[in-house]
N, C-alpha and C positions, 0 to 999 in steps of 0.2 A: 413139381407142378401137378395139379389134379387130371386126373383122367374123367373126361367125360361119360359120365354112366347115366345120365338124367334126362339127354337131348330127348332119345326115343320115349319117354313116356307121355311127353309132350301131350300124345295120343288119348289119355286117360283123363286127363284134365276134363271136369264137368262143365257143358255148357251153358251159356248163360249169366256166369261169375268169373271175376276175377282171381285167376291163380298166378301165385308165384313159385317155384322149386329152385330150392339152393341146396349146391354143395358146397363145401368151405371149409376150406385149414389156413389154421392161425399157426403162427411162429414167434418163437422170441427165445433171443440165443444172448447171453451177457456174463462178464465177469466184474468184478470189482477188486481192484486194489486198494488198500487204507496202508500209508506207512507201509508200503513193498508189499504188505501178507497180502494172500489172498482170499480173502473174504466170502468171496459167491462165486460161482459156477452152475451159471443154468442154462437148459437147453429141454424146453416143451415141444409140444405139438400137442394141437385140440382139431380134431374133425368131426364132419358129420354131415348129415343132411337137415332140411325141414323143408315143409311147405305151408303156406298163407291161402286164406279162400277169402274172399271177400264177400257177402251178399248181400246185400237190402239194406248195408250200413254198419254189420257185423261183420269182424272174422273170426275166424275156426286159425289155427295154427297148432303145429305137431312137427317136434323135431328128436332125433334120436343121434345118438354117438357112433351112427357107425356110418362107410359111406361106399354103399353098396346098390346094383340094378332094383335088391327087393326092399332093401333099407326107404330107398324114391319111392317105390311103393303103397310101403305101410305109411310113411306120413302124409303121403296124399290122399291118401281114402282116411286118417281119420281126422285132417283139417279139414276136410270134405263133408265127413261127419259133424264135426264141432262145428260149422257154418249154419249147417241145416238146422242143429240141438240149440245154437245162440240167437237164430233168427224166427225158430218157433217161440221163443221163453221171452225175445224180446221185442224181436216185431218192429223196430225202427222204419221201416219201409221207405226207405231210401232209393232212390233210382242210381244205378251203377254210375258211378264218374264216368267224365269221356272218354272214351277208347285212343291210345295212341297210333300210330303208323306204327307197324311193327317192323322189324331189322336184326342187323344182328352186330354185334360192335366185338372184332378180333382181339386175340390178345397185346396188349401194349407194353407191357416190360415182362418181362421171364423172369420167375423167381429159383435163385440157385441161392444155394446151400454153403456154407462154411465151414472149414472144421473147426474144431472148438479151441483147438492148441496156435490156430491162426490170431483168435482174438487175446491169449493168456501171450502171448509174447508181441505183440500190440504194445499191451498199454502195459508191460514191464520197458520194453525201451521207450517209452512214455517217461514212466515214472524214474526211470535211470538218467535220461535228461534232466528232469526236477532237480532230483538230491544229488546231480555233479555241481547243477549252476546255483541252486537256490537251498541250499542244506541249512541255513536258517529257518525256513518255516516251521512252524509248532506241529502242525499234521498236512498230511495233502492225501488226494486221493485219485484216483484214475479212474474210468468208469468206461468198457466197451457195452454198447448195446444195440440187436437189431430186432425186427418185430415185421411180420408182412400178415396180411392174409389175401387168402388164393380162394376165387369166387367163381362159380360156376352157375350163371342164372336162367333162367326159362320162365316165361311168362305166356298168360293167352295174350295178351295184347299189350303189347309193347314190344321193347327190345329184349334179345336172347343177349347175353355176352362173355366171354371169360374174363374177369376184371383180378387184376393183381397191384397188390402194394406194397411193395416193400420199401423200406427205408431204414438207417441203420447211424449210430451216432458216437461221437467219445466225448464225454464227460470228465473236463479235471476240475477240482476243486483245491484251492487252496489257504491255509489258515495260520492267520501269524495273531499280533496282540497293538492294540495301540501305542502311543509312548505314553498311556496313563495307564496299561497294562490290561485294558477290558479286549475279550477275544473276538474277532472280526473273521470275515469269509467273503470270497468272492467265488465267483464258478463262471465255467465258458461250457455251454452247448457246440460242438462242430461237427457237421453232417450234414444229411439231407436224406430227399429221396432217390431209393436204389440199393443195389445190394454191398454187403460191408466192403468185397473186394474192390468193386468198381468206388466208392469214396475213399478208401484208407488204401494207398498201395504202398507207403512209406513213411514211417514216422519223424521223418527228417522234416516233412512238409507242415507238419503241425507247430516246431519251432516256432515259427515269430510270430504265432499265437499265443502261444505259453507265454512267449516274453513278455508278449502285450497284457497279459492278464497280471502276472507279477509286476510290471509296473504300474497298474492301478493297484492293485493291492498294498503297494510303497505308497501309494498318493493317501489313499484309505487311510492308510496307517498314521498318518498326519491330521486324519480328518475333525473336523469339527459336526458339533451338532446345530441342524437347520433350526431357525428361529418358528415359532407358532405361528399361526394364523391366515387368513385367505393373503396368498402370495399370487403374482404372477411367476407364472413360470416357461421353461421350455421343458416339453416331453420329448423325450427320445423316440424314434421308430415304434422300440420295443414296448414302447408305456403306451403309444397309440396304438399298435394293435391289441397291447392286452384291452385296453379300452375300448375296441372296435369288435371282439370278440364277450368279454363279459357282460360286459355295463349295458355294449347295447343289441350285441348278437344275439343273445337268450331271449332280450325283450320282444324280438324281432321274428323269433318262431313260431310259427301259427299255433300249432299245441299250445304255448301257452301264451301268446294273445287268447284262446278262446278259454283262456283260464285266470284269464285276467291282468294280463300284465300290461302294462303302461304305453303300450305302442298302440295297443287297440284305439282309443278314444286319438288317438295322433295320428292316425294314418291322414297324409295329405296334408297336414301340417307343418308349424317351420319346428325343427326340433335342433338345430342348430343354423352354425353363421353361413351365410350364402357361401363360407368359402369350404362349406363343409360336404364331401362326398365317398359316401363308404357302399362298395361293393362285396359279396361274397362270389369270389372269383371262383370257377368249375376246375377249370385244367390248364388253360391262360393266361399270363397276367401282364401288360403293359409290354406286349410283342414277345415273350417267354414263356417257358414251363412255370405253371406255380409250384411253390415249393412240393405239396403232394395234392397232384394231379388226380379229379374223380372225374372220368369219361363216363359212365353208368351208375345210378343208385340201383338202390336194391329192389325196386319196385317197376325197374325195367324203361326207367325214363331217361333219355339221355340227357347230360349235363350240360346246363349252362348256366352261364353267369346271374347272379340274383343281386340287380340295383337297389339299395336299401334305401341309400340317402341322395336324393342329388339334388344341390343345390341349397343346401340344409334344411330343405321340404322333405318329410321320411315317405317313400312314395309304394313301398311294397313289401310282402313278407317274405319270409322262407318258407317252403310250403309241402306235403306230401301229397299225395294224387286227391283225397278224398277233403283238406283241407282248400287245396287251389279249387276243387269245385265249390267249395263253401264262399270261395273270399273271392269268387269269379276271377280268380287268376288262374296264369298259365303255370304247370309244375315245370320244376330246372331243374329235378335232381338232386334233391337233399336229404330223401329217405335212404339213410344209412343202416346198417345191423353191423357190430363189431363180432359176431361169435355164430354160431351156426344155431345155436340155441336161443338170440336173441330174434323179435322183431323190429322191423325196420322203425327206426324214429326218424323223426325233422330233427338233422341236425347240421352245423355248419363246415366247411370245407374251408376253405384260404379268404380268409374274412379279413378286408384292408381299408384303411381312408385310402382316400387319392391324394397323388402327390400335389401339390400346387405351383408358384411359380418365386416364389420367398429364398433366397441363397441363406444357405444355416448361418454364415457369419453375420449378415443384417438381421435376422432374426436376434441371434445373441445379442447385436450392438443398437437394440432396440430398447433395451431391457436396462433400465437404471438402476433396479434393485430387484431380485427377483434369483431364480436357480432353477439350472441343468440338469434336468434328469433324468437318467441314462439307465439304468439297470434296475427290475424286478425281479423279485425272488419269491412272490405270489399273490394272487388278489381272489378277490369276490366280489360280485355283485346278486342284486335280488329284481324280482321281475318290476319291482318299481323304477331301475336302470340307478340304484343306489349303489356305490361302488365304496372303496375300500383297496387299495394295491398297495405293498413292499414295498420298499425302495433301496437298494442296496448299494446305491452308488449315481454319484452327482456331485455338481459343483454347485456354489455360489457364483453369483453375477455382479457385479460392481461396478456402474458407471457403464455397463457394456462389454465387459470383459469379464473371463472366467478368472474367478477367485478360489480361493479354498477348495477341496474337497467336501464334501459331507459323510456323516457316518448314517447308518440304515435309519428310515425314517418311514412317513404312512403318508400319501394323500387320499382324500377324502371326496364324494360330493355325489351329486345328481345329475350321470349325463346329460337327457337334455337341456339341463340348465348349462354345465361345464360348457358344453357344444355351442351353446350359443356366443358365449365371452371368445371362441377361436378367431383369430383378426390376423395371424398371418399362420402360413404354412410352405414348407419347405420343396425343394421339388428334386425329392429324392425320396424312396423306400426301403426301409429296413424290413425284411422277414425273420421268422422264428416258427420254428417246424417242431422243436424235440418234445413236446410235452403232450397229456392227453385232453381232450375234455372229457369232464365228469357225470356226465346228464344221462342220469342212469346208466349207460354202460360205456366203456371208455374207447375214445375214438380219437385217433390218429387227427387233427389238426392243423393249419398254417394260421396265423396273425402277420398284419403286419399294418405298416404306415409309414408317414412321414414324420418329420420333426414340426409341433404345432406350439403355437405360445396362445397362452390363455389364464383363465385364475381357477384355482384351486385352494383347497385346505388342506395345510400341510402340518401333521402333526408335532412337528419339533421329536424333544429326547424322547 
């Protein structure tokens, strides 16, 4: 855990502008098995300080790799500088955003440490389960991974905090061949937020998970390929929150609303079905922990939840402090920084539809001709809310019951239009934590949703 060296300078801070000073260490500890070898063995750490000024509309920022009383110092006096040198050359003349209550938000989880010979005999009696039960597969692979960083914030106005996250994950992958002999893959993400001790305390536990994934892989292995064209379908959890994250989270960031993305001209608009409602949750989610909990951003504002959609009227953005005073809304804490070296960006935290009141087997048995689809393995979207997702696994529907398998496949379309064809929705949540987003610099995650039936374009072979 970091030591505070930054509180006292507080002192130094120019007044008049808005300052920020972080300290910050990033972690990330991981091995890889392929076929028993062991592949990878890594174990970083990145620290440092910086500090943000903000004045008249500009900021000045300076961050350095070390993390020390004089380290706080030097980047405050020359973000301080660069404020002054950015706002003589540019001159925006902006009036400071509004001042928050200021506070201080304690620490909420403790990050501790692992050793490394902890995770390397992990995911060998992992992968020693695999090839007792399942020594037919073509390759498989095992995968420990964990990653935190450790934040140390100070602000003139707003909240002070220590913020830490870690979370920590195992990765199996497995790969056999159809019975027409072409090579197939599935993979299971399992983890969460928290340190690797506290999720993995015994490999025994992860058993009838394995299983479970090896018998969709047999089911796969049977699979056929989905027919072309705009289908109805069912999305899994996992496809609605990649959807509730890509397609339409991005569009939904004020940064780039004011850069032009498709949400601009639609705020307060219908952008989908009345039964459509998607929040990006702070730290809570439907009376629990979200998968990875943000109590503070990096700009000292405490978190709260950001309503995007409700009612499938899109009613507000995601916003950083100097943004929500443009778009006369309130900030929730979405200015994120991944690295001590980065500035904070609008980015999203546990981005989810709402569940609605639909039981998944009426949903299924709704469906006369159409497919189940369960598992992604990666998507795109662009700020027009155009999307693009994987499909690595699904069924066929037939008359209202699941049929076939399918083998990996694409759907296709334009959120707010998809969003609108939604006409029923399930009233359960799946989440999905392990992966990053990409948006300039990479950041820790949660997606999630329900099971939603609606039409799409579905690429066939």
């Amino acid at each position: 855990m970091l030591e505070d060296f930054i509180s006292s300078k507080k002192s130094l801070f120019a007044p008049g502008v808005h300052t920020e000073l972080r300290a910050q260490e990033n972690r990330q500890r991981g091995v890889s098995l392929i076929k028993g070898n062991l592949t990878a063995n890594i174990r970083t750490e990145v620290s440092g300080v910086c500090a943000r000024v903000y004045k008249n509309g500009v900021c000045g920022f300076s961050s350095t790799a070390q993390c020390s009383a004089a380290a706080a110092e030097s980047v405050l006096k020359a973000a301080t500088e660069n404020a002054a040198f950015m706002d003589r050359h540019i001159g925006k003349g902006k009036t400071l955003f509004p001042a928050l209550t200021p506070g201080m938000l304690p620490v909420k989880k403790e990050i501790r440490d692992t050793e490394q010979s902890a995770y390397v005999d992990f995911v060998k009696e992992l992968d020693a389960y695999i090839v007792s039960k399942y020594p037919q597969l073509t390759s498989r692979s095992v995968m420990a991974r964990e990653d935190s960083m450790d934040k140390i914030l100070c602000t003139s106005d707003g909240f002070d905090g220590h913020i830490t996250s870690p979370r920590s994950y195992i990765y199996v992958f497995m790969n056999t061949e159809t019975v027409a002999g072409a090579p197939i893959e599935l993979f299971k993400p399992i983890g969460g937020f928290g340190n690797f001790f506290e999720n993995f305390d015994d490999p025994k536990k992860l058993y009838a998970q394995i299983d479970a994934l090896y018998e969709r892989l047999m089911q796969k292995r049977e699979g056929v390929y989905a027919e072309a064209g705009y289908k109805t379908v069912v999305l899994g959890g996992e496809l609605t929150g990649m959807l509730a994250h890509e397609a339409v989270g991005h569009t939904v960031e004020a940064d780039l609303v004011l850069g032009g993305s498709v949400a601009g001209p639609n705020l307060n608009k219908r952008v989908g079905s009345e039964l459509v409602n998607l929040v990006d949750f702070a730290h809570t989610a439907f009376g629990k922990q979200a998968p990875l909990p943000v109590w503070l951003d990096d700009e000292g504002t405490p978190a709260e939840d950001a309503v995007i959609i409700k009612d499938g009227i899109l009613t507000g953005y995601m916003n950083n402090r100097e943004s929500a005073a443009h778009f006369n809304m309130k900030p929730l804490g979405n200015a994120r920084a991944w690295n001590f070296s980065d500035e904070p960006l609008i980015r999203m935290r546990n981005t989810a539809v709402l569940p609605g009141r639909d039981k998944l087997e009426d949903i299924i048995a709704s469906v006369e001709d159409g497919y189940y689809l369960l598992d992604t393995n990666n998507g795109q979207a662009d700020t027009t809310g155009e999307f693009m997702f994987g499909v690595c696994f699904g069924y066929e529907i037939k008359n209202g019951k699941l049929a076939r398998p399918i083998l990996d496949t694409t759907i296709s379309g334009i959120a707010f239009d998809m969003l609108k064809t939604v006409d029923m929705v399930s009233d359960t949540v799946s989440w999905a934590s392990s992966g990053f987003c990409g948006k300039k610099q990479p950041m820790p995650v949660g997606i999630g949703g329900p099971e939603l039936r609606c039409k799409v374009m579905i690429g066939g072979r």
